[in-house]
Every structure is written in C-alpha cells, then in structure tokens.
N, C-alpha and C positions, 0 to 999 in steps of 0.2 A: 551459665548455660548457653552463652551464646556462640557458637564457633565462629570460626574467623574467615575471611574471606573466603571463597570455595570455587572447584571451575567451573566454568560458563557453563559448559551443558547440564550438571546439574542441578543448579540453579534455575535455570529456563523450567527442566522438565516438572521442579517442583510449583515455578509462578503459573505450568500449566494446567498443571491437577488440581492444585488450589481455585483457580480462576473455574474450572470444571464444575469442581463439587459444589462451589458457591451459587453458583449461578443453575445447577439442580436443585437446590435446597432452595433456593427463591420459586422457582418455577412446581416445585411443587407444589407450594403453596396457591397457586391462580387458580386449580379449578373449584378448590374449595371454599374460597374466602367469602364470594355471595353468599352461601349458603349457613355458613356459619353468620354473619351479619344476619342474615335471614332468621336464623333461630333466635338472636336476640329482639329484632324491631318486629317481625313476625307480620311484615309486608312486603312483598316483590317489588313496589317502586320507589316505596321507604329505603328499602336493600341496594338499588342500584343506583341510587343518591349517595348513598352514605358510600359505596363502595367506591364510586367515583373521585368523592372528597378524599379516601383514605389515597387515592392514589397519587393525588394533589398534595396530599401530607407530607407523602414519600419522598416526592419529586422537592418539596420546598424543602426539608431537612437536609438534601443531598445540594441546595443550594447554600446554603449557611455553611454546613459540617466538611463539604467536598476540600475548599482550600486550608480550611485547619488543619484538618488529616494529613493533607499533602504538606504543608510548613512544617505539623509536628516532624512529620518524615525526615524533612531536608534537614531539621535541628538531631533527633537523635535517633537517626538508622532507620531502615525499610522495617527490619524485622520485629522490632516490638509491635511496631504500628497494627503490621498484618496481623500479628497472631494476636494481638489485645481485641482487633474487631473482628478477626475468626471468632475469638471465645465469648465475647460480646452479641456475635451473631447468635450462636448457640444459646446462650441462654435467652434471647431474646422469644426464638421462635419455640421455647419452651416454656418462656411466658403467656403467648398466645395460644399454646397448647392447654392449658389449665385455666385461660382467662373466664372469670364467673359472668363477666358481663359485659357490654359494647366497651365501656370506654376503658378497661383493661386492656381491651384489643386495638381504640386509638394509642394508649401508653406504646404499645408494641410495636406498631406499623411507626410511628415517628422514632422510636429505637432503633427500628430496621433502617431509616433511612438514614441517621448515623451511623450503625458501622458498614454499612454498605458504602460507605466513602472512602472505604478503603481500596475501592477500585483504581482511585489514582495514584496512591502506591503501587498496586500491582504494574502499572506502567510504569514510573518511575522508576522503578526496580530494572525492568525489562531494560528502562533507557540507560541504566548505570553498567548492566551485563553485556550490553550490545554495541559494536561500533556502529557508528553513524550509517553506514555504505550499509546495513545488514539490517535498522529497523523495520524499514516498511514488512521484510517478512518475518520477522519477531512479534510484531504488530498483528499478523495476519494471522500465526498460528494462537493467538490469544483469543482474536475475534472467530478463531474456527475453534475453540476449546469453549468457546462462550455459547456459539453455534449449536453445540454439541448438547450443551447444558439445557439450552430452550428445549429443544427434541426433547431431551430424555425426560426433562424434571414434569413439564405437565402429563405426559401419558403416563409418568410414576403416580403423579397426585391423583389421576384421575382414576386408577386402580385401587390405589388407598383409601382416596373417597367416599368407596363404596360398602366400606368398614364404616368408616367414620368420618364425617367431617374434621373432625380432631388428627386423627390419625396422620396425616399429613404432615403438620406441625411438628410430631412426634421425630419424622425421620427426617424433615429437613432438618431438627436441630443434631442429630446424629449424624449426619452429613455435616454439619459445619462444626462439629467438636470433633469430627476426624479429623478433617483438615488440620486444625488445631494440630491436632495429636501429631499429627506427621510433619506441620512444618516445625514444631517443637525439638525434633528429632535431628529434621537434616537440612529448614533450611538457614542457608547463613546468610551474612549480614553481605549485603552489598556494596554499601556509601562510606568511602574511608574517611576517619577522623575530620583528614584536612581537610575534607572536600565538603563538609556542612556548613551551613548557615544558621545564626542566631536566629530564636522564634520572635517575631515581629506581629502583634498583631495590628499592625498597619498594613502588610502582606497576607496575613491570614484570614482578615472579611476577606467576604466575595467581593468586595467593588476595590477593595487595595489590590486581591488577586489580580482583576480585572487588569488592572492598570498596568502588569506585566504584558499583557498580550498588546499595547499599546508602543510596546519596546523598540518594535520591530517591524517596516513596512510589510513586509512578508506575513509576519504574526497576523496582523491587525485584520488581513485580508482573507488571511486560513480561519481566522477565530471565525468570521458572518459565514465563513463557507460548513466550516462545521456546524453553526446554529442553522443553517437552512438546510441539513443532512437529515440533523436529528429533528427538523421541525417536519421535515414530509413525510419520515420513518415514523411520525405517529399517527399516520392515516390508516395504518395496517390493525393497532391498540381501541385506535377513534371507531371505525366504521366497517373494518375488513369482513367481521362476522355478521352484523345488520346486513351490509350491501347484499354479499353474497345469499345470504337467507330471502332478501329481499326480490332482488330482480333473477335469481336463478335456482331458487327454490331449494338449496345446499342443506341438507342435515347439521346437526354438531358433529357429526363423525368425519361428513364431505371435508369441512372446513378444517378441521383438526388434522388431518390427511394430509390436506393442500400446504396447512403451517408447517408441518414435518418436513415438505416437499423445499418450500422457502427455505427453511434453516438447512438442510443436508445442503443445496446449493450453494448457502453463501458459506459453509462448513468448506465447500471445495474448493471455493474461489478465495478466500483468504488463507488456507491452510497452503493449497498446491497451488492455484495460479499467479497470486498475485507476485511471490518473487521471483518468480519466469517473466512475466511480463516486464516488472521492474529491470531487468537485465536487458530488456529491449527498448522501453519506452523512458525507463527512468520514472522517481517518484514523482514527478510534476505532469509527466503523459499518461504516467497508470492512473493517477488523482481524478483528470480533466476528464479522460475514456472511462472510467467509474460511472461520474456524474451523469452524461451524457445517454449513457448505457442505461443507467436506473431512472433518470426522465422518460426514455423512450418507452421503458418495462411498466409505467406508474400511467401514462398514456394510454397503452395497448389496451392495460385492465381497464381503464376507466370507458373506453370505447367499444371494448369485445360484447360483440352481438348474443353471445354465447357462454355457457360455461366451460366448455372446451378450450375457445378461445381466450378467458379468463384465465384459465388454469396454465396456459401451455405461455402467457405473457409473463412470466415468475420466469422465464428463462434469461430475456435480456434484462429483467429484471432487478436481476440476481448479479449483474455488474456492478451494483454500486456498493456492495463488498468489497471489492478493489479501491473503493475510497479512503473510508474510514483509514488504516492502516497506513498510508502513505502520505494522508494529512498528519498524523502524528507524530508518521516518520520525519517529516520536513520541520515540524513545529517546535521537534525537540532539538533540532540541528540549529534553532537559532537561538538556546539557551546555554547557562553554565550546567555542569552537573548540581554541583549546591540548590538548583534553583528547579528542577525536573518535579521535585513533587508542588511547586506552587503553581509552575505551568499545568502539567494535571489537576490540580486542585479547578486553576480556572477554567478550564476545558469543562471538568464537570457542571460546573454548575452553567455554564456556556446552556450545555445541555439539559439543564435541570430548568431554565427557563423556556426552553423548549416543550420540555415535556409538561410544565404545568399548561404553558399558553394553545399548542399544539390541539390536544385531545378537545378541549371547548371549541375551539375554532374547526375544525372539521365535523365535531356532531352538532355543531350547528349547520354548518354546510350540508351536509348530509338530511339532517330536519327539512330545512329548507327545499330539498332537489327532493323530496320526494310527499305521496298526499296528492291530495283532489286540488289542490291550486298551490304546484310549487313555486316557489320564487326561480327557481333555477331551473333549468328548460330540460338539463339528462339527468338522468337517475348518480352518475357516475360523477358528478360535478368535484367530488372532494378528490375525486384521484388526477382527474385532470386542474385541479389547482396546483395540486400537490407537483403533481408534474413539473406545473410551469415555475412552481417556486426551486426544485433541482434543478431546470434549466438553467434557470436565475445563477443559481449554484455554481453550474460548470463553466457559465460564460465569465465569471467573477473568478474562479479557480484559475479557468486560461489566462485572464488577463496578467492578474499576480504571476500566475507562474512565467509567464513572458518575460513582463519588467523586470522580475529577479532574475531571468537567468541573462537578460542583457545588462543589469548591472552586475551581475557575478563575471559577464563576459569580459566588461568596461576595466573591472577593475584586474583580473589578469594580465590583461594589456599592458594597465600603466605598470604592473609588479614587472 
C-alpha cells in the first residue's frame, strides 16, 4: 500500500493539510482541558496545577520520543512514521474523549506527546522534497499551515465546548483519522532506499541526537539560537492572557481576538513574505531581521502604555516568523539526507526543553512584577526579558551567520 515516489508538489500539498488538520485537532483541544480536569479534581487551583503539569508532560514526552520518531524515520521512510502517529493521534484523543477519570487523561496527554513527534518527520519530509535554495520557503508555508491550525482549532473547541467538554476530543480525533485517511490514499514515500540510515539508539536518545547538532560550527550556533526562539515564544502560553487581564482589563474574548490577530500575521509572514525576503536578504539576513524584528515587537508590548498600544506592537512583532523557517532552512543544508529526521528529532526536543523550562520561568516573572510589593519594578517585566533573551538571539544568529558566510567565502577562494 505504499506508492512509490511522487512529485513534489503533491507531496508538499499533502505535508501541508496534514500539518493543518494536526495541529487543529491539538488546538481544539485548549479551550477545554481546564475544565474537564476541573470536573474530575473539582477545584479551580487544583485545576490549574494539574493542568500546567499536563503541559510539562507533553513537552517532556516530545523530549525523549522527538529523536526516536525522527531516527525511526531515517531507518524506514517518512511515510509509515506519519500515518502510524496520525492514527496514533486519533485514537489517543478518543481516549480522552471517554476517559472515566484524571489519570486516564494523564495516560492521554503523555500519548499525545508521543505521536505528536511526528512533527519532525513532517520536516524531514519537507527537507527530502525540497532543494536546499527553496527551504526556508517550504519551511514557511508549513509554519503558516500551522498558523492556520492555532486560529482555527481553539475557536472550533471553544464552540464545541459549549456542548460539551468532551465534545472537543470527539472531533479532534476525527480530524486526525482523516488525516489518516488521506495520507493513506495519496501520500508517498519520500526517502529512497539508499538514502536511509540504520536505527542506532545511540542517535535516537535525545543527548546522542544532541550530539549531531555539535557536527557542525554553524549547527551548534543555530541549535542555542533556536532554544532562545522557542524560550521567549512561551511568554505569550506563560503570561499573554494574565498580563493582558491584568494591566488592561481585556475580556477572554479581547484576548482570543488579539491571538487570532497574532497567528493570521505570522500566517502571512511565513506563508507570502518570507520567500520574498529570502530572494533579497538570503536565509542568514531573513534569520538575523526575524530576530531583531520580534525583540523590538516583545519590547513594544512589554512597555505599551495602553491596550491600543499593546495590541498594534503584534505588528513588528509578528517578524520573527521570518525566523523559524530559515533557521531550519540553513540547519538542514548542513546535514545528509539519511540524517534529516535525527536533526528534526534534535531540534524538537532543542524545543521541548524550552517549553518545559520557559513557561515556569516567566510565571514566575510575572508573579513577581506584579502585587502590593513586587520584586520587579513594571508590570511587563516578562516580555521585556523576553525581549532581551531574542536580542541575545539575533546578536548570536549574526555572528554565526557572518563566520559562515566568510568561511564559505574562504573556501570558494582556495576551490
């Protein structure tokens, strides 16, 4: 049942519906899951403990399972990988749809954060269908397909929700047995014979993965620049909806509005600008102008006087869209193919260490800036650390991408 190689563009079009539907089928699930926790502990701060921890779960599982998935990958084809943790996902979130009690539903969320590792197949995929000169916007239209899926999946849950807490559950796993169903049908295998790699689990922990990203001066310097992407990207998860509630009195509706506003932007910036840009700046100046961009936008909020002015700092904000994409683009330009799902692998969990360490460390920050005697003098303290940690980002991006492109220069020379 498995077809045989297939051309590019339908292949793309299928890693892009897939990547869509998955990542609706997650997001539907967020507006509900306090509340279902809630029905089982049957206390609001009990609820928002436990609900924190499950997120920690999520993120640890995608640390462990990210570079397995990606090794299984490189050993036998894209395609089983995907469709074993589409159908994987499916029944999962149809476990939680029936689950009798809390810890059925930790069984669940630590499932989810297994096949959800399949996300670094979906790039390695990408990276097998795409020449090198063309990632960053293969990359782009992924993270605007991902984009797409944030918008759409909470304001589906959050209509469903109002059936049922359960309900949710119901049609994310319908959403990921289509998937299923569709890539079943048409999509094909990407990674040819000869171009696999034996499974090693010395490569397949996260710290053997790791050690790939050490290959490479270049790697080594994109890998801290992507942890400190996804470390400030969880100040929006940590504290976006407190702050806001906080110092500008914002509804759940205000806020819900403004996230829709976020993701449609960075939808346009990785879908349409970023491989415009890249045709001007290249992936090492669309990277650096990302960074820089999304410092300035993490700033703005953290100092806006106003909700106006809050609201309207999501615009330069919304640059560091342009990052993501053209880091991955560069990252896989200095591997084998064989070897694309282990770099994804490591990348994940790159990010999975992020996102367990991130979310503590800003609602702490946040705790602390705000109350009758904070530690921390503005209310906004967590977006402007946040800031200064992208800064960090960009200034580290530039430097790397300098030294590489004057030893890339070097060595043209002597060729």
């Amino acid at each position: 049942m498995s077809p045989v190689l297939h051309p590019r563009k339908a292949a793309m079009a299928f890693i892009l519906v897939t990547a869509a539907l998955d990542i609706v089928a997650m997001g539907i699930v967020i507006p509900v899951l306090p509340s279902l926790i809630e029905q089982f502990v049957g206390a609001d701060a009990q609820a928002g403990t436990i609900n924190g921890a499950l997120v920690a779960l999520w993120a640890l599982m995608q640390f462990f399972c990210s570079p397995v998935i990606g090794s299984l990958s490189d050993r036998f084809g894209r395609r089983p990988v995907i469709l074993l943790s589409t159908l994987g996902l499916a029944a999962d979130y149809v476990l939680m749809a029936v689950a009798p009690n809390l810890w059925w539903l930790v069984v669940g969320r630590a499932v989810a954060g297994v096949t959800s590792s399949s996300f670094t197949t979906v790039f390695a995929y990408m990276a097998d269908v795409t020449p090198p000169e063309q990632r960053a916007r293969a990359y782009g239209l992924i993270g605007a397909a991902f984009s797409a899926g944030f918008i759409a999946g909470p304001l589906l849950g959050g209509l469903l929700g109002e059936l049922s807490p359960r309900a949710p559950f119901w049609a994310a796993g319908a959403l990921s047995g289509l998937a299923f169903l569709y890539g079943l049908v048409v999509l094909p295998e990407s990674l040819a014979p000869e171009s696999r790699m034996a499974f090693s689990w010395r490569r397949a922990n996260p710290f053997g993965a790791l050690r790939l990203l050490r290959s490479h001066p270049e790697l080594s310097g994109l890998s801290l620049v992507n942890f400190m992407l996804h470390f400030s990207h969880h100040v929006f998860s940590a504290v976006f909806v407190l702050y806001a509630a906080h110092r500008y009195g914002w509804s759940a509706w205000d806020v819900g509005l403004l996230l829709a506003m976020v993701g449609a932007l960075d939808m346009v910036m990785q879908g349409l600008v970023v491989s415009r840009l890249v045709k001007w700046l290249g992936d090492r100046g669309t990277m650096v102008a990302g960074l820089f961009g999304g410092a300035f936008g993490l700033a703005c909020m953290g100092l806006a006087p106003d909700g106006g002015w809050f609201a309207f700092a999501i615009v330069p904000n919304a640059l560091w869209g342009l990052a993501m994409p053209t880091i991955q683009s560069l990252m896989t330009q200095r591997v084998s193919p064989s070897e694309q799902g282990q770099l994804q692998g490591a990348n994940m969990s790159v990010a999975s260490v992020a996102g367990i360490l991130s979310p503590v460390f800003f609602g702490s920050v946040y705790s602390a800036s705000v109350g009758s005697a904070p530690l921390f003098p503005h209310p906004g303290a967590a977006f402007l650390i946040a800031a200064l940690v992208l800064l960090a980002g960009a200034l580290i991006g530039w430097v790397v991408a300098r030294r590489n492109g004057r030893a890339e220069e070097a060595g043209s020379v002597a060729a």
